[in-house]
C-alpha positions as CSV (number, residue, x, y, z in Angstrom):
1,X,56.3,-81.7,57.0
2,X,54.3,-84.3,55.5
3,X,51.2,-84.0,53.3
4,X,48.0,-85.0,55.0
5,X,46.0,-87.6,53.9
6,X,42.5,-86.6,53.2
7,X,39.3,-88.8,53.1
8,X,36.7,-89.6,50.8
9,X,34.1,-87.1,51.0
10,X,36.3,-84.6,52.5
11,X,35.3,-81.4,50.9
12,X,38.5,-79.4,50.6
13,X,39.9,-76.1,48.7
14,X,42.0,-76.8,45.5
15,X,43.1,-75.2,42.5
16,X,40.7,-77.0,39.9
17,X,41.7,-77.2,36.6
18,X,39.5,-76.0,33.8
19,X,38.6,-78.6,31.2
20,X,39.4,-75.9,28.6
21,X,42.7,-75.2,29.0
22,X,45.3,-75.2,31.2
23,X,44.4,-72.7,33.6
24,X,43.1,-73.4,36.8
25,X,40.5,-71.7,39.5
26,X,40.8,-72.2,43.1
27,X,37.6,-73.8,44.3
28,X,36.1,-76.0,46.6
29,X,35.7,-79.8,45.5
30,X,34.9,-83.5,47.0
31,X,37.8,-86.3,47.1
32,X,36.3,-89.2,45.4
33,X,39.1,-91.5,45.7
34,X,39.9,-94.1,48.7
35,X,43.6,-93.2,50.5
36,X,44.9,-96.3,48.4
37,X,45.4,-93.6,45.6
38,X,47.2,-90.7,48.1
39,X,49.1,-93.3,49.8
40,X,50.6,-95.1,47.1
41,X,50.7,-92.0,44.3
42,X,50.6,-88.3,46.6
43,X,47.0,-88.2,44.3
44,X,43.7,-87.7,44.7
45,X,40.5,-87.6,42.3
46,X,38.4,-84.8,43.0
47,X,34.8,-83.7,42.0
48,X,34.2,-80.0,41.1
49,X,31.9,-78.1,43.5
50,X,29.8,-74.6,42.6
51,X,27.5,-72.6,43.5
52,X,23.9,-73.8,43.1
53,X,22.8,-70.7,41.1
54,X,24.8,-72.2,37.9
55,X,23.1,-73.4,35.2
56,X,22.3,-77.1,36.6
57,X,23.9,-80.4,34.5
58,X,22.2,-83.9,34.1
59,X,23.6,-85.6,37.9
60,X,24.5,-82.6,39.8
61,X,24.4,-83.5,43.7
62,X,22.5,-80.4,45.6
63,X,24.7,-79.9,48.9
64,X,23.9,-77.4,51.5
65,X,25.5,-75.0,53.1
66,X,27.1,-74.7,57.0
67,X,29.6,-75.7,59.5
68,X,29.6,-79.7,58.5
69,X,30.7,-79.2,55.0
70,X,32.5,-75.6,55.4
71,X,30.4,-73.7,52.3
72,X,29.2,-70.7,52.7
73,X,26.4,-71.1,49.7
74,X,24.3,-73.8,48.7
75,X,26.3,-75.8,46.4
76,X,26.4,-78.8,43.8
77,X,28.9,-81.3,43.2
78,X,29.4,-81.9,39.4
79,X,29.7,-85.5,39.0
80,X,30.7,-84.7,35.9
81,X,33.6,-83.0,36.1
82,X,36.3,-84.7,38.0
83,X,40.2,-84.0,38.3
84,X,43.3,-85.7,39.4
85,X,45.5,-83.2,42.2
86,X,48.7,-83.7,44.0
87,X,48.0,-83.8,47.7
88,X,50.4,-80.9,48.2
89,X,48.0,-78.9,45.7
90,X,44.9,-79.3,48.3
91,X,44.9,-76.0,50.3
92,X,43.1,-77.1,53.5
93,X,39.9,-79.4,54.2
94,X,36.7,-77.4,54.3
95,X,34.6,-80.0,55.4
96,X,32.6,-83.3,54.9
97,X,29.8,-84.3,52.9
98,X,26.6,-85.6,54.9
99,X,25.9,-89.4,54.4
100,X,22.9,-88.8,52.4
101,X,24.5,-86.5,50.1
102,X,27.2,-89.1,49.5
103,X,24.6,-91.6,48.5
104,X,23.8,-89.7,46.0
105,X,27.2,-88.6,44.6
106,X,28.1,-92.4,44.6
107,X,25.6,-93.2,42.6
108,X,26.2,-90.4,39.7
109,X,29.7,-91.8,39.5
110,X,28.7,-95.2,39.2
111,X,26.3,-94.0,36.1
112,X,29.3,-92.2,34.7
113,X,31.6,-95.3,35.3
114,X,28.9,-97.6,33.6
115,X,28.4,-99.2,36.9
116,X,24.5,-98.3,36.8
117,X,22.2,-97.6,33.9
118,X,22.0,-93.9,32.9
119,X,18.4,-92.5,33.6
């Protein structure tokens, strides 16, 4: 059976790697890549997602909780911390990220990407 293809903004489960090591957690995250990347490569660049209690970090999108984007907590995505997964290393799709939220998630990557001036 073939891989699916997943969307931007698809929120999804995935074993996220830690930046320390080579260890990974399974976690939700956000696909921040176009289908260009899956289709050509099997790969996908994904944003790290967790829990809103954490200690907050400088561009952290606030999401919330329910049926549209499948978490069961309020939840941040950390622009910061982005991974590159195998498509056959995404578990299932949890969700979607609401249009406003995405807005703002652009725009934190953009600032990382130097596309935008820092604030």
């Amino acid at each position: 059976m073939a891989t699916p293809i997943y969307e931007r903004w698809d929120i999804v489960a995935v074993p996220f790697p830690y930046t320390e090591g080579d260890r990974a957690q399974r976690r939700p995250a956000l696909i921040v890549s176009g289908r260009a990347l899956a289709q050509r490569h099997g790969l996908y660049w994904v944003a790290m997602i967790t829990s809103a209690e954490n200690t907050p970090w400088r561009d952290d999108v606030a999401i919330r909780a329910g049926a549209e984007t499948g978490l069961p907590i309020a939840s941040v995505v950390r622009a910061a911390k982005i991974a590159t997964v195998r498509g056959d290393r995404i578990e299932r799709r949890l969700g979607m990220l609401r249009s406003h939220e995405r807005a703002l998630v652009h725009a934190a990557l953009l600032r990382y990407l130097g596309g935008v001036p820092t604030k």
